[in-house]
C-alpha positions in Angstrom: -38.2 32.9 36.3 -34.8 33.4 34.6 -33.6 32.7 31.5 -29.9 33.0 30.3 -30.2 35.1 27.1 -26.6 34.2 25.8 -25.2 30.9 26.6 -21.6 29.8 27.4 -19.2 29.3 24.7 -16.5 26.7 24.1 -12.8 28.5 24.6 -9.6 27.1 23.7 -6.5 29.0 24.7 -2.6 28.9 24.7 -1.0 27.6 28.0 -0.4 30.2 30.5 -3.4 33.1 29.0 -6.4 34.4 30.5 -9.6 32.9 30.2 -13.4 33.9 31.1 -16.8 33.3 31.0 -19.9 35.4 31.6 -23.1 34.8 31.8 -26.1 37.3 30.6 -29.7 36.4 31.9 -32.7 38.1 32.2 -35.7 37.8 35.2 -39.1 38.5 35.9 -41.0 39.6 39.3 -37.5 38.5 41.0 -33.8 39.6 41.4 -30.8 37.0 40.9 -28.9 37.7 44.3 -26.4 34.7 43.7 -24.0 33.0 41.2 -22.4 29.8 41.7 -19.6 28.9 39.2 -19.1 25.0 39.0 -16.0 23.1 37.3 -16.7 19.5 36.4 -20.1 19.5 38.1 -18.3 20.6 41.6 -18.7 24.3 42.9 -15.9 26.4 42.9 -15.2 28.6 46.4 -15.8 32.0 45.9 -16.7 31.8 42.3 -20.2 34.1 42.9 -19.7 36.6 40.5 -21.5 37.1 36.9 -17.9 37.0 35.2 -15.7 33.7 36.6 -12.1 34.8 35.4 -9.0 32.2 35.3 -5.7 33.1 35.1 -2.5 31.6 34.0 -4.4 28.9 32.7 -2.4 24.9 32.8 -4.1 21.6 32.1 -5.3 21.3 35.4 -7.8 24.0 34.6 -9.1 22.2 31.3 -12.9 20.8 31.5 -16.7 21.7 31.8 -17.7 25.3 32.9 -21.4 26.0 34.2 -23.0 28.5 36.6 -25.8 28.3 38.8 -28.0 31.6 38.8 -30.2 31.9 41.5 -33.1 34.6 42.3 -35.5 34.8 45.6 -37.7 31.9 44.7 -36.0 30.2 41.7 -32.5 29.5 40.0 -31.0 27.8 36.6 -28.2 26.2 35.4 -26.7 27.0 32.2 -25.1 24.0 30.1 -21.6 23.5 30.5 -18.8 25.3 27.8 -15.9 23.9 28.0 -12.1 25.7 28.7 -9.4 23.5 26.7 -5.6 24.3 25.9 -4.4 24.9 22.5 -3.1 21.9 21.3 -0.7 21.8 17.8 -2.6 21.0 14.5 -0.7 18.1 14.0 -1.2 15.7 10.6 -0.6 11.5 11.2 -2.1 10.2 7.9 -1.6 12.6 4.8 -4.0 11.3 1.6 -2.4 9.4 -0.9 -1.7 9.6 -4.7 -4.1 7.3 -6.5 -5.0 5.4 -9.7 -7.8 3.5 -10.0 -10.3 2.5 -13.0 -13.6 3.6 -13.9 -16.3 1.7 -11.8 -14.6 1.5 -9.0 -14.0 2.9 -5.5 -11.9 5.7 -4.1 -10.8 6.3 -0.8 -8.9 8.9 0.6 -8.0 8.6 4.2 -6.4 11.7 6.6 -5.6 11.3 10.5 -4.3 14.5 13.2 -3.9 15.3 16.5 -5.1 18.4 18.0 -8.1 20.1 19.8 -11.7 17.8 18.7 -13.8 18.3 17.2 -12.5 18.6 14.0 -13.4 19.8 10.5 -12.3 18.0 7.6 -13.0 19.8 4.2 -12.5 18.4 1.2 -11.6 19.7 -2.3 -11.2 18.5 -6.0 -9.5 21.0 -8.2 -10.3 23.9 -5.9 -14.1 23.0 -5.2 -15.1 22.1 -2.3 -16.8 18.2 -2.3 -17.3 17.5 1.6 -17.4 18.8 5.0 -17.2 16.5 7.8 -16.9 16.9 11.5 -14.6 14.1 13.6 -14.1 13.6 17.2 -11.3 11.4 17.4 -9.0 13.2 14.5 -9.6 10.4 11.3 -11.8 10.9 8.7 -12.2 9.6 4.9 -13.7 10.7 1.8 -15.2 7.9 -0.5 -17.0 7.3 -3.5 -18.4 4.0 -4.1 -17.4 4.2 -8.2 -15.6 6.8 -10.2 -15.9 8.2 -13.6 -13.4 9.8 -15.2 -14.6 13.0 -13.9 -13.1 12.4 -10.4 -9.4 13.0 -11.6 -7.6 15.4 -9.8 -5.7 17.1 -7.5 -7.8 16.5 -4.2 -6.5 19.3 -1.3 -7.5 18.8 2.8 -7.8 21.8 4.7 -8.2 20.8 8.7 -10.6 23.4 11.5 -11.1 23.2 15.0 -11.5 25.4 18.2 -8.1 26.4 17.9 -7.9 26.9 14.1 -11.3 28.4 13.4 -9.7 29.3 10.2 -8.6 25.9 9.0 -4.7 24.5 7.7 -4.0 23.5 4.8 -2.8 19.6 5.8 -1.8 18.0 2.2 -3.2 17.4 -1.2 -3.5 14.2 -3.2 -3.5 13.5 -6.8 -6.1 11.0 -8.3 -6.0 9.2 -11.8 -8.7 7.8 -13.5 -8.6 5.1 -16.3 -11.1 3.7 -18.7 -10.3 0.7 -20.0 -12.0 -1.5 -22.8 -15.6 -2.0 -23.0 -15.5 -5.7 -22.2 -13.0 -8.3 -21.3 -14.2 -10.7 -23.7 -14.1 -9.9 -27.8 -14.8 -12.8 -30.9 -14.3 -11.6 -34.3 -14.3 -13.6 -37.5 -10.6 -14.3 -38.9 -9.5 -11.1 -41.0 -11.7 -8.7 -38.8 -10.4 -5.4 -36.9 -10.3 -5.2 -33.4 -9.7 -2.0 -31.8 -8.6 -1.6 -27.8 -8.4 1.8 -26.0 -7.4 3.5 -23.1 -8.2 7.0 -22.1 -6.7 8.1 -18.8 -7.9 11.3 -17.1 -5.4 12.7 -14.6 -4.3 16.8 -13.3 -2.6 18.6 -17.0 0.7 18.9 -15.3 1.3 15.0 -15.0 1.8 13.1 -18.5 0.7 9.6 -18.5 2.4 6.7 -20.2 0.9 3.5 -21.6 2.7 0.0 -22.5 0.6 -2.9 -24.1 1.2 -6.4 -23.3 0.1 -9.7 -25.4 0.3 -13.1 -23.2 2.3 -11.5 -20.6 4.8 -10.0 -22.7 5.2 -6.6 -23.7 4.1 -5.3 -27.5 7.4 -3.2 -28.8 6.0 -0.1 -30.0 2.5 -0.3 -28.9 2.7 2.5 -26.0 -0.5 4.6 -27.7 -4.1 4.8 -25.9 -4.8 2.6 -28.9 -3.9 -1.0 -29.6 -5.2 -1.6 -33.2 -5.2 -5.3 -34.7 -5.5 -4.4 -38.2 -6.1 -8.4 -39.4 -7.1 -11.1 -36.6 -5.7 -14.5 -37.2 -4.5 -17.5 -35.1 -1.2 -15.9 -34.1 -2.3 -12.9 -32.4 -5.8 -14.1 -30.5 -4.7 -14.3 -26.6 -5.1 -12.0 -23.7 -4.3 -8.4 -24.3 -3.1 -6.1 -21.2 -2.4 -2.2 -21.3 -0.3 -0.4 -18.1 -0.6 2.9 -17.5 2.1 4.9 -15.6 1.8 8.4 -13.8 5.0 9.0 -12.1 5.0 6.3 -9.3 1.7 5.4 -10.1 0.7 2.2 -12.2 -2.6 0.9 -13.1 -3.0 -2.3 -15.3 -6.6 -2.9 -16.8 -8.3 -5.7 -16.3 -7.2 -8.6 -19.4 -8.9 -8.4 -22.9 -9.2 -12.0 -24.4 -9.5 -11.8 -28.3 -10.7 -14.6 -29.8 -11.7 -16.0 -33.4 -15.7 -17.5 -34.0 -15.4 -21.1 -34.5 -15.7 -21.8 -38.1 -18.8 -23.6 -37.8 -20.3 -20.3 -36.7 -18.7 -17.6 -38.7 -21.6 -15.1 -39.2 -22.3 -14.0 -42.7 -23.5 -10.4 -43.3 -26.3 -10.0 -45.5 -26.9 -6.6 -46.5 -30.9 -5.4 -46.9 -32.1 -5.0 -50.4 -34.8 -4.5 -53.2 -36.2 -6.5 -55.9 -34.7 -5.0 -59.1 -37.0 -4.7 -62.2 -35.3 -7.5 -64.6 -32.3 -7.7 -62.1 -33.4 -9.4 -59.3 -32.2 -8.8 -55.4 -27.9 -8.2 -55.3 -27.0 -9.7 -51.7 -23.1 -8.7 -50.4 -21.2 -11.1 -48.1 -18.9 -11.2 -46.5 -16.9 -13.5 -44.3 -13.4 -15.3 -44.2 -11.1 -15.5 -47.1 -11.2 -18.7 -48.5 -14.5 -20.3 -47.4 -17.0 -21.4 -49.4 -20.5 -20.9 -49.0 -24.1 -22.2 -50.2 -27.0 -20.2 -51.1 -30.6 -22.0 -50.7 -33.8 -20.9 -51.8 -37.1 -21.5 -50.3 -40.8 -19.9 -50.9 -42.3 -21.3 -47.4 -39.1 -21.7 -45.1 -39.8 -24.6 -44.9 -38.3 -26.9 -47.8 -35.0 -25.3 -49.4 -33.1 -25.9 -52.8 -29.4 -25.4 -53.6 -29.4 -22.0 -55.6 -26.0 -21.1 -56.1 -22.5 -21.6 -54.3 -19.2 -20.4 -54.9 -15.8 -19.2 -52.6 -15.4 -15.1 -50.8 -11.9 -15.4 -52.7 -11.8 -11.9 -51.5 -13.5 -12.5 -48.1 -16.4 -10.9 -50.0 -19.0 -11.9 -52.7 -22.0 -10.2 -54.5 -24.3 -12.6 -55.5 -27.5 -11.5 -57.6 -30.7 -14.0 -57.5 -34.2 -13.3 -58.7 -37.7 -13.9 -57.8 -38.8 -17.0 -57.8 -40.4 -18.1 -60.5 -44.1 -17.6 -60.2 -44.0 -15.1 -57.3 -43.2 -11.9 -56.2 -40.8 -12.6 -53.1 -38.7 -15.6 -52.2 -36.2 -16.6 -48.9 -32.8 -17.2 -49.2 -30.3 -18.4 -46.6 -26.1 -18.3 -46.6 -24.3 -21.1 -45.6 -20.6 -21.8 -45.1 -18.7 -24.7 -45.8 -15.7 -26.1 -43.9 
């Protein structure tokens, strides 16, 4: 038998150098007596030797390699290597700067000519985050949905036969932005409401943020936070911050603020204790100016008008005892118009 101990190896070299291959076999109870160098599958004349040597190699010469061995009573043929000119490391697509939002997708896309395959290595902030091989030259990295973690400056470094060691081909720069929680916020007239913005992006690049209300931009409100101390008719509406990293813009998606319809204002009722002499002290609060009824029931099921009264101050304390003959009792707020 034989049996090629080392097999051929892919070359790529500059127009007009020296090539070679060699082959290295080994044989039992038999002697190779014969090579037969092929190019393309076809047998070259007078290629017989162990060592096939090309000179002064052009295009012409570019292609599949392979070599028949041949003892007394058996031969072999090693897979093909193939012998390609150098070709420049050339970059089409460089990645681009990018800002996107937290939850969604990232893609950066690269495209070069040269010798395939090739290697496209990836890295954020100097560590690497993927290697992929591509035959025709494009290649992408994605993630499906960012967190603020995947800010950065991204750098592509390109390999292939004929730059084993790689070339740096571009970097990219990628912002991240968290927006609000929701889209959608109902407070009761007088509350806070509170809406942020926290961008993540390389230390060398400053961001800058602009609020709008209804379309139209809020003088003054260029912080991470847009605080509305006091919500009231005049300023529910849709709220919008931009944020700017050099030619970079990202608007978040629309916050719509929004008062509870009266009818529903919640009242909050803060937990308490039956006080020896002093009954149970309940806190409300609510919006300035409404009135509000206080019932009493010992079975939920059939209520009497305990006490009522205006939060003058959107607040009240109100302090109501046990009911007479028993130990506990049920109360409910209600709110008038």
């Amino acid at each position: 038998y034989v049996t090629v101990v080392s097999p051929l190896t892919n070359q790529v070299v500059s127009q007009g150098s020296n090539a070679s291959f060699r082959v290295s076999y080994t044989s039992y109870a038999s002697l190779v007596h014969k090579y037969q160098w092929r190019f393309n599958g076809v047998d070259l004349l007078g290629a017989t030797n162990a060592t096939l040597s090309i000179t002064n190699v052009q295009a012409v010469n570019e292609g599949a390699y392979s070599v028949q061995v041949y003892t007394t009573n058996t031969s072999l043929v090693t897979p093909p290597a193939t012998l390609a000119l150098r070709q420049p490391l050339t970059l089409l697509q460089s990645p681009s700067n990018q800002i996107t939002g937290v939850g969604q997708p990232l893609k950066l896309e690269a495209a070069a000519t040269g010798n395939m395959p090739m290697g496209f290595l990836w890295s954020r902030n100097g560590q690497l985050v993927s290697a992929n091989s591509s035959m025709d030259g494009t290649n992408a990295l994605s993630l499906a949905a960012v967190d603020t973690n995947a800010a950065g400056v991204y750098s592509l470094v390109i390999t292939n036969g004929a730059f084993p060691s790689g070339i740096a081909m571009g970097t990219s720069v990628v912002v991240v932005v968290e927006g609000p929680a929701t889209n959608k916020i109902q407070v009761a007239g007088g509350q806070p409401v509170n809406l942020s913005l926290a961008v993540a992006s390389p230390t060398n690049l400053v961001p800058s943020i602009q609020w709008f209300f209804q379309g139209g931009l809020l003088e003054g409100a260029t912080n991470n936070q847009l605080l509305i101390s006091s919500v009231s008719a005049s300023n529910t509406g849709s709220y919008m911050g931009v944020v700017t990293v050099t030619n970079l813009v990202y608007s978040n998606a629309p916050v719509t603020v929004s008062l509870v319809p009266a009818n529903t204002v919640p009242v909050l009722i803060s937990p308490g204790l039956w006080q020896s002499g002093q009954g149970l002290t309940l806190q409300l609060s609510g919006p300035v100016g409404r009135s509000f009824f206080i019932d009493s029931s010992s079975n939920l099921t059939n209520w009497n008008l305990f006490t009522n009264g205006t939060l003058s101050a959107g607040s009240a304390v109100v302090i109501v005892p046990p009911l007479a003959g028993s130990n506990h009792g049920f109360y409910r707020v209600r709110l008038g118009d």
